[in-house]
N, C-alpha and C positions, 0 to 999 in steps of 0.2 A: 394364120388361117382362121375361117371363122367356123362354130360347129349351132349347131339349133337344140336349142336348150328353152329346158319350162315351156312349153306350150308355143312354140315357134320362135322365141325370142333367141338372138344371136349372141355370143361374148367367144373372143377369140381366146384359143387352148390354153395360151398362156397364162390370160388371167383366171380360169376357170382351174387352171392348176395352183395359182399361187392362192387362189379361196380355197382348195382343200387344203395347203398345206397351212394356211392359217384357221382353219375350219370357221369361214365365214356362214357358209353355206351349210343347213344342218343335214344332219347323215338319212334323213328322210329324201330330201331333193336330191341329194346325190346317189344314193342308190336307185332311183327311178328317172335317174338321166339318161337318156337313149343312146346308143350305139355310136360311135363314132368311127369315120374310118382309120385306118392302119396310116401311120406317119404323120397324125397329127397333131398325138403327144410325143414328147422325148420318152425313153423307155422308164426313169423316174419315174416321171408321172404316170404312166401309165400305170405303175406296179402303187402307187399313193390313192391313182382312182378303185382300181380290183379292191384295197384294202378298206374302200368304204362302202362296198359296193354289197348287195346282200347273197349275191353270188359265191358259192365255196368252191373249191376245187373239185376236181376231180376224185381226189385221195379223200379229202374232207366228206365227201357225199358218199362214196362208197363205204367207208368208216360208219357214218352216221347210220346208212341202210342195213348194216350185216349186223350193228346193235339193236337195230330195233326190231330187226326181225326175230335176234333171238331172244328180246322180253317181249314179242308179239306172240310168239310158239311156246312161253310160257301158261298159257291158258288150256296147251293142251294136255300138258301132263296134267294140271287140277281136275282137268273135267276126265279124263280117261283114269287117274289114279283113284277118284274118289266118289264120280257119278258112274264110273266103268264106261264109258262111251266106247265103241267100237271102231278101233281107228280102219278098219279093215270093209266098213259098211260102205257102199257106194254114197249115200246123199250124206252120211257123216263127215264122210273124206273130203266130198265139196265141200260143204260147208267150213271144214277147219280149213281148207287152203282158201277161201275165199275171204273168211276173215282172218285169217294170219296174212294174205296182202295188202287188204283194208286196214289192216293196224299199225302194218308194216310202214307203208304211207304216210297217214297222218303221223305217227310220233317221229318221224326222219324228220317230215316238214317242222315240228316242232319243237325238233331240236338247232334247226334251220334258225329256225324264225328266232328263240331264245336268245342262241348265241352271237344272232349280230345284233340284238338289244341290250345283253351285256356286254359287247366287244369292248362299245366309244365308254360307257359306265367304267369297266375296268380300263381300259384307255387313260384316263384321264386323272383315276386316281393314281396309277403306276408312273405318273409322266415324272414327279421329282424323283423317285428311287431309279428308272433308267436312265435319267441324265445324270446323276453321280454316278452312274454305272457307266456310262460310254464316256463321263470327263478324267472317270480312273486309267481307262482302259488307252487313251487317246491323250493324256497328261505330256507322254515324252515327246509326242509331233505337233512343235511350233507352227510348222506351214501349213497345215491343213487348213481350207477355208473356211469361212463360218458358215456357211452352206451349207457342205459338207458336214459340216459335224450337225449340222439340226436334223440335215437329212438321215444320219445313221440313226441317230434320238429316236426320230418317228417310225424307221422300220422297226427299230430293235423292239419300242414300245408296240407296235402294228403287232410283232411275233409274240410277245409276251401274253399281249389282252387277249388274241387268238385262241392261241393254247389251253387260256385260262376259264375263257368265256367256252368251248369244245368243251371242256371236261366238267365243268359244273353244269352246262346245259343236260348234256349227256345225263350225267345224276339226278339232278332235277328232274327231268324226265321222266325217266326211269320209273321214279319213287313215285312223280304224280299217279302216272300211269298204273302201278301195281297194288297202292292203295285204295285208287278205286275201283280196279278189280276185282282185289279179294273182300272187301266192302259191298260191293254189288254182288259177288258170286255168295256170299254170306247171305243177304236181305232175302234173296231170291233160290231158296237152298230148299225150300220144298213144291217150287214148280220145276216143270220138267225140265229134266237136262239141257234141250235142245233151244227151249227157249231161254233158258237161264244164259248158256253160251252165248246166245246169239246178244242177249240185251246186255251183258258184263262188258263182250268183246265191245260192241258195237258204242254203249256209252262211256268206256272209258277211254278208247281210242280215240271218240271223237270231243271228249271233252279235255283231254289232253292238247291235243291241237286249239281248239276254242281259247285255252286259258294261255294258249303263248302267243296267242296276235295280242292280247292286254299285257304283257310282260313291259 
């Protein structure tokens, strides 16, 4: 079967799977390949495209969101511990829940965005330490095909880069985002609260995101 790829151009599923598995095609084109329908990869490839794809899970994104909300709702204990802001004032309450979802946003997407620029990075240095790792594990079965064993190679490296590239983005993160924070709530520590909050939230959130489309 054939699928439309790149800007109208055709190549059937097959070969379009066997370029991920040889990563012809770099993980820019392949994460912004369009939709394909149901049954016209084998479930292999299908689970080899998801893994280049810039798409996370379910679990992945929900994770990523409950983190960032709670170093987004860190701004408010600084501003109510130390400016006293009134969590109880009606236009103070909007405004912290309006930028604790604004913040909440961009550092998800930017942990998003981080970690599939690390994934193929660590990917590729991990690739000799998991194949000694699945030719220990897979030493005593002769019959398995060669296929097969590349194919386990690339999930197992697919889960490791994962994992790894999640929890450094996650920290990276984090850390961008807090040091310029408490750096901007510093600089800006004898204007008013309100705008002090507003411009710390506002530019550290969003320069956190800025600085993970260049990662």
């Amino acid at each position: 079967s054939m699928v439309d790829f790149c800007g109208g151009h055709q190549f059937d599923t097959t070969f379009v799977a066997l370029c991920v598995r040889s990563s012809i095609f770099s993980t820019d084109i392949l994460a912004n390949m369009p939709a394909v329908g149901k049954g016209k990869f084998s479930k292999e490839d299908e689970r080899l495209l998801r893994d280049f794809s810039r798409n996370v899970t379910k679990g992945t994104a929900a994770l990523f969101y409950v983190n960032a909300f709670f170093v987004s709702a860190i701004p408010l204990w600084l501003f109510v511990r130390i400016h006293h802001m009134d969590l109880f004032d009606i236009v103070t309450a909007v405004l912290f829940v309006v930028m604790t979802a604004a913040d909440t946003y961009m550092v998800a997407q930017a942990y998003m965005k981080v970690k599939f620029t690390l994934k193929h990075k660590i990917a590729n240095k991990r690739e000799e330490a998991v194949a000694r790792e699945i030719a220990d594990q897979l030493s005593g079965e002769k019959k398995m095909l060669r296929q097969e064993r590349e194919d386990r190679i690339l999930y197992r490296k697919s889960e490791v880069a994962d994992n790894e590239a999640m929890l450094f983005s996650i920290f990276y993160n984090n850390t961008l985002f807090l040091f310029l924070l408490i750096a901007i709530f510093y600089l800006l520590r004898s204007f008013n609260p309100i705008v002090n909050y507003i411009v710390s939230t506002a530019v550290s959130g969003g320069l956190t995101f800025l600085f993970s489309t260049g990662s």
